[in-house]
C-alpha positions in Angstrom: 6.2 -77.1 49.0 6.3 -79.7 46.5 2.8 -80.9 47.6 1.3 -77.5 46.9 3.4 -77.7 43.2 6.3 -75.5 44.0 9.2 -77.9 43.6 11.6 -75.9 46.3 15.0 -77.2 47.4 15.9 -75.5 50.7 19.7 -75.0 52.3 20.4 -73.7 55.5 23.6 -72.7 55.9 24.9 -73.1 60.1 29.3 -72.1 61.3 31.6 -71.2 63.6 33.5 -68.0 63.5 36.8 -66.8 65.3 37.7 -63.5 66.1 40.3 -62.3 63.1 43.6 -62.8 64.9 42.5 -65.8 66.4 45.4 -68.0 66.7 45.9 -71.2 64.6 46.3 -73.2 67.9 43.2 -72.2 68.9 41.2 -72.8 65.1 43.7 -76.4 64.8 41.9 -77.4 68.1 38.6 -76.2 67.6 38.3 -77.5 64.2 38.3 -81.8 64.6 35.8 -80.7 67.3 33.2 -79.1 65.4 33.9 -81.8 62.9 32.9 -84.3 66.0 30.2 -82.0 66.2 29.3 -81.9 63.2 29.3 -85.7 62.5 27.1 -87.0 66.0 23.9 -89.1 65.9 22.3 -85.9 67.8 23.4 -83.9 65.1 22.2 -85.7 62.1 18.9 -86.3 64.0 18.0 -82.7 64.6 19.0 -81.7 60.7 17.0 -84.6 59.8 14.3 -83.2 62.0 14.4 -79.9 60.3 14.7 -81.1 57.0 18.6 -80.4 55.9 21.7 -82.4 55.9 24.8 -81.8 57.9 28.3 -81.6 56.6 31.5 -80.4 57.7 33.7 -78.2 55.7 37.4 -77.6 56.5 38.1 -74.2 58.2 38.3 -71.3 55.7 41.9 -70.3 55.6 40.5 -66.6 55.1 37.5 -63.8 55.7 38.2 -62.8 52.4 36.7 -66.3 50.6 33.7 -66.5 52.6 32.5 -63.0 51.9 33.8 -63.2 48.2 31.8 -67.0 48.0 28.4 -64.7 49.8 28.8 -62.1 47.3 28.9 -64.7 44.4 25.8 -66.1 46.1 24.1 -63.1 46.4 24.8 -62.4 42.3 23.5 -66.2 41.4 20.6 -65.7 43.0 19.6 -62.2 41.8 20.1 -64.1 38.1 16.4 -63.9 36.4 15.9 -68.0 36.0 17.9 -68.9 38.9 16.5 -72.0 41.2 16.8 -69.5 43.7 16.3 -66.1 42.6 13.8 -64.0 44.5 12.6 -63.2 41.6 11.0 -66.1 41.0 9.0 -65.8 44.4 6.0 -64.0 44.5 6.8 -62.4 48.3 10.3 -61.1 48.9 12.1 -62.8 51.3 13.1 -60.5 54.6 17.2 -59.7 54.3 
């Protein structure tokens, strides 16, 4: 985009999720996997390949923050002037 003079920054945003009343076993051993995951040549190389950059974030101890932090999201980028408001595109983007 920036060689047509829109200077874009792109995220893509990629998780696991657990059934609520999954038990913390299971999400303790799950977790340094997808951190293993997260972390491999094979990994990095295909973000790479697609343009973003992988990082691992520790489990979310709760539903409740991740759809407060989209919801926050959501409101920043609805903010006229925002990097990534829609309303700076010219086409809305599909929900």
């Amino acid at each position: 985009m920036k060689e047509s003079g829109v200077d874009l920054v792109f995220d893509q945003w990629r998780g696991f999720a657990a059934p609520k009343g999954t038990p913390k076993m299971v999400t303790d051993k799950m977790s340094p996997i997808v951190k293993k995951a997260v972390e491999s040549k094979e990994w990095a190389d295909f973000t790479a390949s697609v343009g973003t950059t992988p990082q691992y974030s520790i489990p979310w101890p709760s539903p409740g923050l991740w759809v407060r932090r989209i919801r926050l999201q959501k409101r920043l980028w609805l903010l006229p002037g925002s990097q990534n408001s829609p309303l700076l595109r010219k086409e809305k983007a599909p929900l």
